[in-house]
Backbone as CSV, one residue per row, in Angstrom:
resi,resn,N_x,N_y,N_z,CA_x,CA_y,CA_z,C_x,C_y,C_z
1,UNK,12.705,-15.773,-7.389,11.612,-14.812,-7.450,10.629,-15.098,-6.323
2,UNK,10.521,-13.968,-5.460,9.343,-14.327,-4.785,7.701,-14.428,-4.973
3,UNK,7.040,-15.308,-4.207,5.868,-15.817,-4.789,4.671,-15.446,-3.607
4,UNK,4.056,-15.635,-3.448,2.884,-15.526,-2.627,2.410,-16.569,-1.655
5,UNK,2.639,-16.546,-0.461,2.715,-17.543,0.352,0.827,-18.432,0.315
6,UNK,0.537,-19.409,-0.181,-0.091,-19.720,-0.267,-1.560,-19.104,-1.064
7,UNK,-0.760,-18.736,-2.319,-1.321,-17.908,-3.391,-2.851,-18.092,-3.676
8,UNK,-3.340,-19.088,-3.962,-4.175,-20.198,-4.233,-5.520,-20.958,-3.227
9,UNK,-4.952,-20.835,-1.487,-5.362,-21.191,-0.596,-5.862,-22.374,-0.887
10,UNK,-4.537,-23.595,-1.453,-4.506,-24.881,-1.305,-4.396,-25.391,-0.141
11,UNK,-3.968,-24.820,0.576,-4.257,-25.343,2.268,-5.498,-25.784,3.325
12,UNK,-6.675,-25.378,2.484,-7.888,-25.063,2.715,-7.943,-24.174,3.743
13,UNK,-6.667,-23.380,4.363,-7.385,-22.566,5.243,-6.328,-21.023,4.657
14,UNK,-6.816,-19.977,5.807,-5.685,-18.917,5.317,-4.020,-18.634,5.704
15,UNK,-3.530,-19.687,5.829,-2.412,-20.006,6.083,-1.706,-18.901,5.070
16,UNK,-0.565,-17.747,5.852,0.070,-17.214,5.443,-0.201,-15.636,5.216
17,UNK,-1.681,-15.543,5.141,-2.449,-14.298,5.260,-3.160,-14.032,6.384
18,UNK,-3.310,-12.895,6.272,-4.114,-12.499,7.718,-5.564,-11.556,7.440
19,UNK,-6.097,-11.984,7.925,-7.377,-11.700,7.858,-8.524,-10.563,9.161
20,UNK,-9.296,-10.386,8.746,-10.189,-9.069,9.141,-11.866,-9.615,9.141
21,UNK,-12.814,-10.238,9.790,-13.632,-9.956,9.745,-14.391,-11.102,9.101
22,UNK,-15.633,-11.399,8.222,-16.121,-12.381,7.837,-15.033,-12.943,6.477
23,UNK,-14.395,-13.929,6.385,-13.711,-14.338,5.505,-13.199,-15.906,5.771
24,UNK,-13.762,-16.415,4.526,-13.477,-18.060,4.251,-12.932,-18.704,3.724
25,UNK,-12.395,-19.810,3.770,-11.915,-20.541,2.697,-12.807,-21.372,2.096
26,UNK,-13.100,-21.622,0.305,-14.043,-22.432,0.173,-13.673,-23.404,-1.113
27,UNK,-14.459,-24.774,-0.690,-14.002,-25.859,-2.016,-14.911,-26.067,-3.012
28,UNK,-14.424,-26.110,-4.024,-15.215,-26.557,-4.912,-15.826,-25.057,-5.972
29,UNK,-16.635,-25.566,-6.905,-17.548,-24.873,-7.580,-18.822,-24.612,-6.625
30,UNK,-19.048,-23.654,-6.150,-20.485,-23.305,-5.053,-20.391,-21.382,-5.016
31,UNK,-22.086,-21.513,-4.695,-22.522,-20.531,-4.709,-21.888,-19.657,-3.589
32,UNK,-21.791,-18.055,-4.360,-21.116,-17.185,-2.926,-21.956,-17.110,-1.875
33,UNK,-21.850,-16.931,-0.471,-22.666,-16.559,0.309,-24.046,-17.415,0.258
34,UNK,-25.145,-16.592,0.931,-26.338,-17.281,0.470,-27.220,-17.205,-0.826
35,UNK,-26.715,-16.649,-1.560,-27.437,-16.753,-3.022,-27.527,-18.030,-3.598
36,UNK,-28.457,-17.756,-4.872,-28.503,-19.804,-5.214,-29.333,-19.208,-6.766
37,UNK,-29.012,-17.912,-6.998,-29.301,-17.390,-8.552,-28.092,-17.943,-9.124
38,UNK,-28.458,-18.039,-10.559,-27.304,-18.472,-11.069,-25.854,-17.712,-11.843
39,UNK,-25.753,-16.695,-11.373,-24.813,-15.519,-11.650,-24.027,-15.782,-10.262
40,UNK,-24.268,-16.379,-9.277,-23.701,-16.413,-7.641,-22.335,-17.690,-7.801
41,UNK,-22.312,-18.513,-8.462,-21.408,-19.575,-8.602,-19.589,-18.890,-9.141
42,UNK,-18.889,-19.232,-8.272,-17.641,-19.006,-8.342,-17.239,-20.767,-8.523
43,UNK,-16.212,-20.626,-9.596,-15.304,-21.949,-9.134,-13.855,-21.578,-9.381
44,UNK,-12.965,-22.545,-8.035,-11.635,-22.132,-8.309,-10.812,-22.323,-9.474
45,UNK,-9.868,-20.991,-9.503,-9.271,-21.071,-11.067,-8.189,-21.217,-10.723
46,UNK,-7.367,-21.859,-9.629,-5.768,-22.918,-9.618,-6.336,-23.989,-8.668
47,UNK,-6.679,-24.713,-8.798,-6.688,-25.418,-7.885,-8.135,-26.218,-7.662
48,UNK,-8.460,-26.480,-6.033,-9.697,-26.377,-5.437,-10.485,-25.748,-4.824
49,UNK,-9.489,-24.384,-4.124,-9.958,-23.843,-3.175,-9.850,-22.269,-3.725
50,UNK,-10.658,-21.208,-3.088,-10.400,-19.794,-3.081,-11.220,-19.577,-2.132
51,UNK,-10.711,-18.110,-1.661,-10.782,-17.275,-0.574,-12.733,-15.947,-0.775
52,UNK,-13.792,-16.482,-0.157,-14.463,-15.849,0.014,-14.850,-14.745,1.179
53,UNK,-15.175,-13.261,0.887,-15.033,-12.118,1.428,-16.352,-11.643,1.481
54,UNK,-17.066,-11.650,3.091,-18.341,-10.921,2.632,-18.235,-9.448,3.740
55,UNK,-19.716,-8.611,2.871,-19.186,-7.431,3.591,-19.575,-7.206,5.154
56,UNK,-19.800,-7.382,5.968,-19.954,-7.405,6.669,-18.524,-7.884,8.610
57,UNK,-19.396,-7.864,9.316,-18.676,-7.947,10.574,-17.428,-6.926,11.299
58,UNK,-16.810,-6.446,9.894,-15.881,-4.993,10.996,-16.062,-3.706,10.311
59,UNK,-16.331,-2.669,11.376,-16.046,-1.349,11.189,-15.217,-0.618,10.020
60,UNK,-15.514,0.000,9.299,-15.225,0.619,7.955,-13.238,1.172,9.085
61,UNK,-13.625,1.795,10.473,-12.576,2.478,10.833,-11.405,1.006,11.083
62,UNK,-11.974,-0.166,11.778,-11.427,-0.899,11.645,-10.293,-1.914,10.761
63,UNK,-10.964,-1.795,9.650,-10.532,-1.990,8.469,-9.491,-1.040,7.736
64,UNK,-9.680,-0.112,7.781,-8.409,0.808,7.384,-7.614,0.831,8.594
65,UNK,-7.613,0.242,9.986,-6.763,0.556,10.622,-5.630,-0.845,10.175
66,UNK,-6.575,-1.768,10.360,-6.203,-3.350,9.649,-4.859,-3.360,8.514
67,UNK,-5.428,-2.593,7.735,-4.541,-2.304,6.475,-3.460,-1.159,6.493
68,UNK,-3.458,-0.975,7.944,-2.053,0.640,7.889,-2.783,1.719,6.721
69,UNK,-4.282,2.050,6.464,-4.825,3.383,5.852,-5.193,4.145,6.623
70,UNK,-5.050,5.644,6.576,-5.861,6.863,6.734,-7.231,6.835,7.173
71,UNK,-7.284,7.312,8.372,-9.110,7.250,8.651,-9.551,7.891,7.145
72,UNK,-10.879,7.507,7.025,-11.356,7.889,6.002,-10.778,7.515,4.263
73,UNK,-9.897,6.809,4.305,-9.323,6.378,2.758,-10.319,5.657,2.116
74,UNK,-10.907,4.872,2.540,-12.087,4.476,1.126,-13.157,5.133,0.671
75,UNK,-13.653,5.922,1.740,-14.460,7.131,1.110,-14.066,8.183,0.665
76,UNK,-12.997,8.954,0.671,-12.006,9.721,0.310,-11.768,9.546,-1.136
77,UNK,-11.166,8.374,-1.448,-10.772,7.812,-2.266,-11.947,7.369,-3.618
78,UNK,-12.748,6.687,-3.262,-13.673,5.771,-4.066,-15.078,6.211,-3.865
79,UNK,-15.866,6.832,-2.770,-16.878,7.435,-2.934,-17.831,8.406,-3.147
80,UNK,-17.715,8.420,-4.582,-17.464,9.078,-5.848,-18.845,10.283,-5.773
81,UNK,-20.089,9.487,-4.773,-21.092,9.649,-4.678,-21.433,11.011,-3.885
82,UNK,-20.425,10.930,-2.379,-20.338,11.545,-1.660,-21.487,11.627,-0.789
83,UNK,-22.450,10.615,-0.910,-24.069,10.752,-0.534,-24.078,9.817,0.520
84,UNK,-23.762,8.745,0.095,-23.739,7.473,1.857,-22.007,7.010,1.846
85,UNK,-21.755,6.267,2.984,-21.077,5.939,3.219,-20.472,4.672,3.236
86,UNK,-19.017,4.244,3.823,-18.975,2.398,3.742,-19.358,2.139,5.312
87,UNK,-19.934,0.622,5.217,-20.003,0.910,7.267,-19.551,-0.333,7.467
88,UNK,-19.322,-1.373,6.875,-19.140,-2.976,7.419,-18.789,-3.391,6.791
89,UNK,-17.274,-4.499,6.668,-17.173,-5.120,5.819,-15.811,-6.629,6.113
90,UNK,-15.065,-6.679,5.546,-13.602,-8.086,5.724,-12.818,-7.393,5.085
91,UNK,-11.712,-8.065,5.392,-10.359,-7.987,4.808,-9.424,-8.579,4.761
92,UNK,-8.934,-9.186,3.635,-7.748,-10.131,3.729,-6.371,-9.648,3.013
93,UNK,-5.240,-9.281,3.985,-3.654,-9.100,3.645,-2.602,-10.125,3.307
94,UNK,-1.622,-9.833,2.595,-0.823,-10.924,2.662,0.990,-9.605,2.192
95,UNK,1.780,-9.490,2.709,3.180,-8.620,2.226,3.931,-9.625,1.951
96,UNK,4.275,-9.328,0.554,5.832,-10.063,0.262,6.660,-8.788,-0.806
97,UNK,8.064,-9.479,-1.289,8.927,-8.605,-1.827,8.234,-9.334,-3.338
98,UNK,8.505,-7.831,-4.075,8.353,-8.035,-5.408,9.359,-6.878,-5.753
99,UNK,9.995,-7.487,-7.050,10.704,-6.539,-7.412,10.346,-5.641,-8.527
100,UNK,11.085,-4.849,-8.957,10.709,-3.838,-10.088,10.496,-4.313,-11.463
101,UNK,9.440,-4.429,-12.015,8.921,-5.044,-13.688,8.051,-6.416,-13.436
102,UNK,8.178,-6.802,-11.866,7.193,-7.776,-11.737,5.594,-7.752,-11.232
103,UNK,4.903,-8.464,-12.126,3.624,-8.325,-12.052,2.899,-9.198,-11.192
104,UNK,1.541,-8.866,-10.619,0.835,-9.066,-9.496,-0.373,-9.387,-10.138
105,UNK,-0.971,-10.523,-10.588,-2.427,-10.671,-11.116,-2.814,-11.784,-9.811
106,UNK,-4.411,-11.568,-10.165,-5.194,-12.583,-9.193,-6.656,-12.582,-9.948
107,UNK,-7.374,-13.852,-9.947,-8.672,-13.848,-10.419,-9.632,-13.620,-9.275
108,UNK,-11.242,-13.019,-9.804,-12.227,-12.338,-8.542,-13.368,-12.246,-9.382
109,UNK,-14.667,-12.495,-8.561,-15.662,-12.109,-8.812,-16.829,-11.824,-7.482
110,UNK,-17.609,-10.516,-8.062,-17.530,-10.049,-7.106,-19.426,-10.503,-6.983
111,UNK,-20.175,-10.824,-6.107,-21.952,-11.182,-6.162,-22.434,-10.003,-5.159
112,UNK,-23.361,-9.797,-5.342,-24.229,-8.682,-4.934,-25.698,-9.158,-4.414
113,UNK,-26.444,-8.690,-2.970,-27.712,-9.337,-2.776,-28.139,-7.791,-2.642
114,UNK,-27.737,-6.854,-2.908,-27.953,-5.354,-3.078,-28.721,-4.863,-4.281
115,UNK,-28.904,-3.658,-4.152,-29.455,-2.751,-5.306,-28.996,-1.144,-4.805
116,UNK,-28.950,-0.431,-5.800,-28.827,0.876,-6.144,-29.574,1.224,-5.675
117,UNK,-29.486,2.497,-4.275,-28.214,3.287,-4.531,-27.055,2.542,-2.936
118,UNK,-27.428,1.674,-2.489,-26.885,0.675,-1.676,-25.160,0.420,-2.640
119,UNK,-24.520,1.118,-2.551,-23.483,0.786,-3.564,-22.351,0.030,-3.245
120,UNK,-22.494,-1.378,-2.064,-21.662,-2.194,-2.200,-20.451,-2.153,-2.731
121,UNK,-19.270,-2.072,-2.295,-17.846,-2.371,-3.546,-16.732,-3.132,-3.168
122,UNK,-16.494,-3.943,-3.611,-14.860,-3.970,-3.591,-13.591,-3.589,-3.569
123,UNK,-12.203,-3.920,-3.258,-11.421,-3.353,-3.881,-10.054,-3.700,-3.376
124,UNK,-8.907,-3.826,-4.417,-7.679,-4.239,-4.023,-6.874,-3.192,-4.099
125,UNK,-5.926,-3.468,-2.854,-4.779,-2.150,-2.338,-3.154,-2.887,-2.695
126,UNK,-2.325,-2.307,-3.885,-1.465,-3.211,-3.840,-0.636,-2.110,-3.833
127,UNK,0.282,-1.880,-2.604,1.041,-1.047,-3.063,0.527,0.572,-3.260
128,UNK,1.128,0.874,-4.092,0.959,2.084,-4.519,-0.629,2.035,-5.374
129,UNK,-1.139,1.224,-6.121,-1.940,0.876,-6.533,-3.250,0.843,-5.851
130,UNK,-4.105,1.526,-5.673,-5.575,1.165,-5.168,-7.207,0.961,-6.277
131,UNK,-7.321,0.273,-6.415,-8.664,0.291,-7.521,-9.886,-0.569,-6.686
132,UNK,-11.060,0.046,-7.185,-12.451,-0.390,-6.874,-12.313,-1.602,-8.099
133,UNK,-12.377,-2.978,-7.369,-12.788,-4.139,-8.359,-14.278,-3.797,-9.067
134,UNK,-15.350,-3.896,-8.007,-16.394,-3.985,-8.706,-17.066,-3.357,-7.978
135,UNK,-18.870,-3.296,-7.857,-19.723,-2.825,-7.132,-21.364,-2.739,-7.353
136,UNK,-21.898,-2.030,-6.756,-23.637,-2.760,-7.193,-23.607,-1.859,-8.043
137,UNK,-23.171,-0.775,-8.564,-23.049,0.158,-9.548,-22.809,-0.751,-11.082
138,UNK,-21.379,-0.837,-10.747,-20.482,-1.578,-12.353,-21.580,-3.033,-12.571
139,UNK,-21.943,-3.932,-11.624,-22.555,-5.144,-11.471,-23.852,-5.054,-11.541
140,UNK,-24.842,-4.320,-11.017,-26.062,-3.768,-11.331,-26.873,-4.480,-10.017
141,UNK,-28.142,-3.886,-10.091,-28.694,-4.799,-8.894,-28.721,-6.380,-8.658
142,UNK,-28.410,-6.841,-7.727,-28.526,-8.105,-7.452,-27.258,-9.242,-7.864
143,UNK,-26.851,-8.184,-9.017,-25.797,-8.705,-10.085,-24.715,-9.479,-9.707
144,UNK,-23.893,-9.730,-10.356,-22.262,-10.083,-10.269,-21.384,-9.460,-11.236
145,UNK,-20.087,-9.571,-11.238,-19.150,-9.268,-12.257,-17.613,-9.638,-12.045
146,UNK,-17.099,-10.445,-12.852,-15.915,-11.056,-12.591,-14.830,-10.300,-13.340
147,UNK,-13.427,-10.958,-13.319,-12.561,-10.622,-13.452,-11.265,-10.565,-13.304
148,UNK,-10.151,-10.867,-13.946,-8.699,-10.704,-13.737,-8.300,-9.526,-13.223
149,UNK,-7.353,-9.298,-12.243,-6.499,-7.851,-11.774,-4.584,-7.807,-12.399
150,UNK,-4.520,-7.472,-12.780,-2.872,-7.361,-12.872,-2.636,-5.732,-12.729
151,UNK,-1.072,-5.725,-12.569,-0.234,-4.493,-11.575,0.924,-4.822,-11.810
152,UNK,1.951,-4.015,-12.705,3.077,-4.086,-12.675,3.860,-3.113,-11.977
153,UNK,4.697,-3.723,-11.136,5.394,-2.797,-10.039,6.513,-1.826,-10.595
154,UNK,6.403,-0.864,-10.675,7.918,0.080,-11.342,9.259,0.052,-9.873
155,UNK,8.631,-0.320,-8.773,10.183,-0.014,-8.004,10.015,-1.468,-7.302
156,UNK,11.062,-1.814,-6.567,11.504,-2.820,-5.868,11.299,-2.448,-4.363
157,UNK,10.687,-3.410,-3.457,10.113,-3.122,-1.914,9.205,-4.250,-1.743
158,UNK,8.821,-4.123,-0.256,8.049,-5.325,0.269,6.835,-4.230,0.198
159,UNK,5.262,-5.157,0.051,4.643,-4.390,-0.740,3.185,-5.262,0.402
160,UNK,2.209,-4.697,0.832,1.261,-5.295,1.125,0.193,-5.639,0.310
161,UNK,-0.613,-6.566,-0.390,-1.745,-6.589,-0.976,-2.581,-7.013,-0.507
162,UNK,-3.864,-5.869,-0.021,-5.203,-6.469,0.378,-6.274,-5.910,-0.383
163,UNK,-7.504,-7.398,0.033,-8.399,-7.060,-0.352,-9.773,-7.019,0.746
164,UNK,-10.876,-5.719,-0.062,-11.739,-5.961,1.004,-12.892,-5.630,0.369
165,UNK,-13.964,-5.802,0.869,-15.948,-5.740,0.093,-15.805,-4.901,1.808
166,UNK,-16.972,-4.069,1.290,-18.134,-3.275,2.257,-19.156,-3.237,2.110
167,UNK,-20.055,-2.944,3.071,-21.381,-2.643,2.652,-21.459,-1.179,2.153
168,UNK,-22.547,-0.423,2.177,-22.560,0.715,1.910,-23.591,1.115,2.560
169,UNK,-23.664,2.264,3.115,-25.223,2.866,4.092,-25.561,1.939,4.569
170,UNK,-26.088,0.302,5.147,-26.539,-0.117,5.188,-25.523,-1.536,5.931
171,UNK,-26.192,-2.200,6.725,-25.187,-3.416,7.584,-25.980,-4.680,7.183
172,UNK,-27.274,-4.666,5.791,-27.872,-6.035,5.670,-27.547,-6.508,4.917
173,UNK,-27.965,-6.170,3.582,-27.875,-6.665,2.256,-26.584,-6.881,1.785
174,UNK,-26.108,-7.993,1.590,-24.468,-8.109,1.952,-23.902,-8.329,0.461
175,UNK,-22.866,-8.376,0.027,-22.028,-8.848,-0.973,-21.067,-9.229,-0.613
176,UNK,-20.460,-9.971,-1.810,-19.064,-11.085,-1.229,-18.392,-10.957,-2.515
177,UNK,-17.085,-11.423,-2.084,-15.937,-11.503,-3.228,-15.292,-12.833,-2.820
178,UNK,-15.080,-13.261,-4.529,-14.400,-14.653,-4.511,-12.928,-14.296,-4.625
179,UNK,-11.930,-14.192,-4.633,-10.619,-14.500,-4.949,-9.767,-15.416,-4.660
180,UNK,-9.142,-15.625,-5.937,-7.948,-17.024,-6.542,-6.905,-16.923,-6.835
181,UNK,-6.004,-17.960,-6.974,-5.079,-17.744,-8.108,-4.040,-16.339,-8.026
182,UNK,-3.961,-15.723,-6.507,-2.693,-14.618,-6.369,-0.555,-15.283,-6.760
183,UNK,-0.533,-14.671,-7.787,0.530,-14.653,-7.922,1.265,-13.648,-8.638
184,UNK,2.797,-13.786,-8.599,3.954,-13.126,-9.037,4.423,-13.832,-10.039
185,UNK,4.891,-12.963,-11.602,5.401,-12.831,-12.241,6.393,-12.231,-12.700
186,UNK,7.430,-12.283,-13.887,8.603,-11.492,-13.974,7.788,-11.030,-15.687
187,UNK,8.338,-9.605,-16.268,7.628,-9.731,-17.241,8.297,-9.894,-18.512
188,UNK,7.904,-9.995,-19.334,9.055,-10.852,-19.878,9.832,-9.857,-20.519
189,UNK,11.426,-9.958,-20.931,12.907,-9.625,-20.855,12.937,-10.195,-22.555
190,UNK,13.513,-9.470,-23.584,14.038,-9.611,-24.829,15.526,-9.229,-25.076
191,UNK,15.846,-10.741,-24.554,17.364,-10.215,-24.379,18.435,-10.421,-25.388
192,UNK,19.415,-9.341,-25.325,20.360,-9.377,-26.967,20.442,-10.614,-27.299
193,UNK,20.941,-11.193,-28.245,21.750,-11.972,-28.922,23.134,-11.708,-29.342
194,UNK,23.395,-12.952,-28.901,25.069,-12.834,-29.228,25.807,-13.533,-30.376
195,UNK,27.251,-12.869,-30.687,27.824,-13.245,-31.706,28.870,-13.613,-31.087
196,UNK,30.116,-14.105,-32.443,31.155,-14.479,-31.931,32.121,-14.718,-33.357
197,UNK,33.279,-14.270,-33.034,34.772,-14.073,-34.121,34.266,-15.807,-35.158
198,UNK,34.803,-15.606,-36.316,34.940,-17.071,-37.328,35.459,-16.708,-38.401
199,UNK,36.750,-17.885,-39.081,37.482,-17.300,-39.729,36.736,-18.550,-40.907
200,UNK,37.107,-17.837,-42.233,37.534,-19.140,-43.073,38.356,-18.896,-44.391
201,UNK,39.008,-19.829,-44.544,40.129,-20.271,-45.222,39.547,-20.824,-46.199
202,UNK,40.172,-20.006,-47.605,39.715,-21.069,-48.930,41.183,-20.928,-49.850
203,UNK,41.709,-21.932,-50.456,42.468,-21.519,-51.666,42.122,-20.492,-53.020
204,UNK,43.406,-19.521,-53.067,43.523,-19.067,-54.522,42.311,-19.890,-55.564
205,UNK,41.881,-18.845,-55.939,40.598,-19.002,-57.159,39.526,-19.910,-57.102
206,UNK,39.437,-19.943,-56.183,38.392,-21.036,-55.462,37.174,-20.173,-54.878
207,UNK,35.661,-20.134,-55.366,34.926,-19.747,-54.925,33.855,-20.599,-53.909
208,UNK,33.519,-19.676,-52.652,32.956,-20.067,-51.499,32.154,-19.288,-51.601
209,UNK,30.765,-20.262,-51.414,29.591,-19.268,-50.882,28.624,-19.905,-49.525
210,UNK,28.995,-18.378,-48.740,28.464,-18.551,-47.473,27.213,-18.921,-47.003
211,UNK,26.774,-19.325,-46.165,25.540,-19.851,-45.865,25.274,-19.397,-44.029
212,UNK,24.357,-19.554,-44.114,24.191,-19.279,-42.452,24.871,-19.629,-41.072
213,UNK,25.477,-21.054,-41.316,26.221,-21.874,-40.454,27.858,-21.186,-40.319
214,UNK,27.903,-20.381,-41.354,29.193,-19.380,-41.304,28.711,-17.796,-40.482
215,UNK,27.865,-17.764,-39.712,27.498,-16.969,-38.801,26.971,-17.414,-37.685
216,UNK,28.167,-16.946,-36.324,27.892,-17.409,-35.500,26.410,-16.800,-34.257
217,UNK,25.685,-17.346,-33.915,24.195,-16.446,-33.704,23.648,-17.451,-32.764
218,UNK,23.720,-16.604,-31.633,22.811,-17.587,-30.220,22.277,-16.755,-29.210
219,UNK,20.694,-16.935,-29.107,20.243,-15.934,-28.285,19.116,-17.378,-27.720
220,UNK,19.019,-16.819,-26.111,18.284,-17.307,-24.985,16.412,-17.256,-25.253
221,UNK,16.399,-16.649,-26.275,14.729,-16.205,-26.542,14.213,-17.157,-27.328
222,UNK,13.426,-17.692,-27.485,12.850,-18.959,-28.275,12.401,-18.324,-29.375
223,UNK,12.778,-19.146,-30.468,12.025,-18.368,-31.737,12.679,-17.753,-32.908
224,UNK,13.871,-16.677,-31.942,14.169,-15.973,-32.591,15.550,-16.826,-33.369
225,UNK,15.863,-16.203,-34.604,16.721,-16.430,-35.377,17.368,-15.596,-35.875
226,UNK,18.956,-15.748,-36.784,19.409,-14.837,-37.581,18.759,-14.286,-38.670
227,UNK,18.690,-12.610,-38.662,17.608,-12.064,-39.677,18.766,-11.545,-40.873
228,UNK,19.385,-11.075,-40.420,20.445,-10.319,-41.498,22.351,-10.347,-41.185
229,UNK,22.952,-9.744,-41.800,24.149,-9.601,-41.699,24.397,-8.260,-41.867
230,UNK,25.462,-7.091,-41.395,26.004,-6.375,-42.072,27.521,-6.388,-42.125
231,UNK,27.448,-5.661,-42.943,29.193,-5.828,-44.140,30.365,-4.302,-43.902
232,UNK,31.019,-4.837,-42.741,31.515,-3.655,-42.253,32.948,-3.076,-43.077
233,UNK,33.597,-4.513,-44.068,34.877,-4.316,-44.839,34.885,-5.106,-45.715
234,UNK,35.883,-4.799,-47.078,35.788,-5.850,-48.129,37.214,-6.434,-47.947
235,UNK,37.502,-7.662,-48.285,38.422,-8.539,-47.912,39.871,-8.008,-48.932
236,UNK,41.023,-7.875,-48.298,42.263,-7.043,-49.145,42.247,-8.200,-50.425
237,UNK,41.939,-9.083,-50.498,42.283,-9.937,-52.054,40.721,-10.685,-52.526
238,UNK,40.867,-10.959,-53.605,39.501,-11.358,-53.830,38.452,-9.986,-54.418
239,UNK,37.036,-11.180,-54.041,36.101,-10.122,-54.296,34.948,-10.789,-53.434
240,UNK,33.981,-10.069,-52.705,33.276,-10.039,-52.358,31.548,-9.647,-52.521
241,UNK,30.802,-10.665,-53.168,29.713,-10.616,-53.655,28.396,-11.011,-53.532
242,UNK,27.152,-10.530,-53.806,26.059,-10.553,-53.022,24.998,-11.299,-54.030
243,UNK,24.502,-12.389,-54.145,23.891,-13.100,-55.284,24.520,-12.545,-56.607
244,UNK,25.923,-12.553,-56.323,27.126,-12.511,-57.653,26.799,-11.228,-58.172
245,UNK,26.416,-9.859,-57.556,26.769,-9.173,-57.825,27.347,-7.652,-56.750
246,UNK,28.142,-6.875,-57.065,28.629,-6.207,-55.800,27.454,-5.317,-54.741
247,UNK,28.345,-4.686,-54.084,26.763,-4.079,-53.269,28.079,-3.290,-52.177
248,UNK,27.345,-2.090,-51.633,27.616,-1.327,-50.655,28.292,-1.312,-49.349
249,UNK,29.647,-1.530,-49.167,30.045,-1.589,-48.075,29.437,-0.807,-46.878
250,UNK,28.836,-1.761,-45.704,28.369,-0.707,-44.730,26.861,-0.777,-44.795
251,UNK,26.469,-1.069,-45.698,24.778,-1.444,-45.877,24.331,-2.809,-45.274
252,UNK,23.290,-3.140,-44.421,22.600,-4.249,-44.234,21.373,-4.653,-44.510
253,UNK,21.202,-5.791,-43.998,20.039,-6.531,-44.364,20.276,-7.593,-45.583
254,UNK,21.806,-8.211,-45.800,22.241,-9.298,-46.343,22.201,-10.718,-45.526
């Protein structure tokens, strides 16, 4: 299964991704950017290290060129407002293959030195997938707001995922995004259980009663066990009986 080349940015640097504009690698539990309120503290969630994003240093046109988008795709797309615009911001890419049913999560939080109507945002492009993480809107003035992302892929392809913060109207009041912890998953598979032929042999007038170990039952899924039997024929001699008394050929849940 493929994984994310330096998912985590245990390397301390961005080894494996490529990058756009103001973007860091950082250690430890510390405040985003220059804030020092106490809503501003990110700490990494694999490791030591994650990847900080502030908005500022490239061209809104830049940035979608960065990412193979459409002039105009984040305002198009996400600015909902239609009143100001994005003008400055980073971006960090990384393409690998993921296949079909596998999922894409990463942890993020996003800090704000903004206020409304300055609407700062985030946002990750995975694929077919585009969503606004956060913004001075969802986060409120000055605010923050964190969060898990997951994305399950329906087709199989090499897939780019980036992320990027902007400013909004405005090239001062900056915001930043923390992100961690990018990886690939498979999701999980409930797969049959299998059986298999067993005979047994008893003498004339001799009664046998079956027990579980006379059904053969093995499945790869943890947990699961034999729930029932069904009774597809009755045996040409003898008799065949269900806490000693008869019962329905063809019926289950014995």
């Amino acid at each position: 299964m493929a994984d994310f080349l330096n998912g985590s940015f245990e390397s301390g640097t961005f080894s494996g991704w490529s990058t756009l504009g103001s973007a860091v690698v950082r250690q430890g539990s510390v405040d985003l950017g220059s804030s020092s309120d106490s809503n501003a503290r990110f700490a990494p969630t694999n490791g030591s290290y994650f990847a900080e994003l502030t908005s500022q240093d490239q061209s809104l046109s830049s940035i979608e060129s960065f990412l193979n988008l459409g002039s105009g795709f984040f305002s198009a797309s996400f600015d909902t407002e239609k009143d100001n615009t994005y003008t400055v911001g980073s971006a960090i890419k990384q393409s690998i293959y993921i296949s079909a049913g596998q999922k894409l999560s990463f942890d993020w939080k996003f800090k704000t030195t903004d206020y409304w109507s300055y609407n700062d945002s985030s946002f990750v492009i995975s694929g077919p997938s585009s969503v606004k993480l956060a913004s001075v809107s969802s986060a409120g003035n000055y605010g923050a707001q964190s969060g898990g992302y997951e994305y399950t892929f329906a087709d199989s392809g090499v897939y780019t995922i980036a992320i990027a913060v902007f400013n909004e109207s405005d090239a001062t009041a900056n915001s930043y995004l923390a992100v961690d912890n990018f990886r690939i998953t498979s999701a999980a598979v409930n797969r049959t259980p299998t059986s298999a032929n067993r005979s047994v042999r008893i003498s004339e007038d001799v009664v046998y009663t079956f027990s579980t170990a006379d059904f053969v039952f093995s499945d790869v899924d943890s947990g699961d066990s034999l729930k029932s039997v069904l009774i597809t024929s009755a045996p040409d001699l003898g008799q065949l009986l269900f806490d000693g008394s008869s019962f329905t050929i063809g019926s289950s849940g014995y």
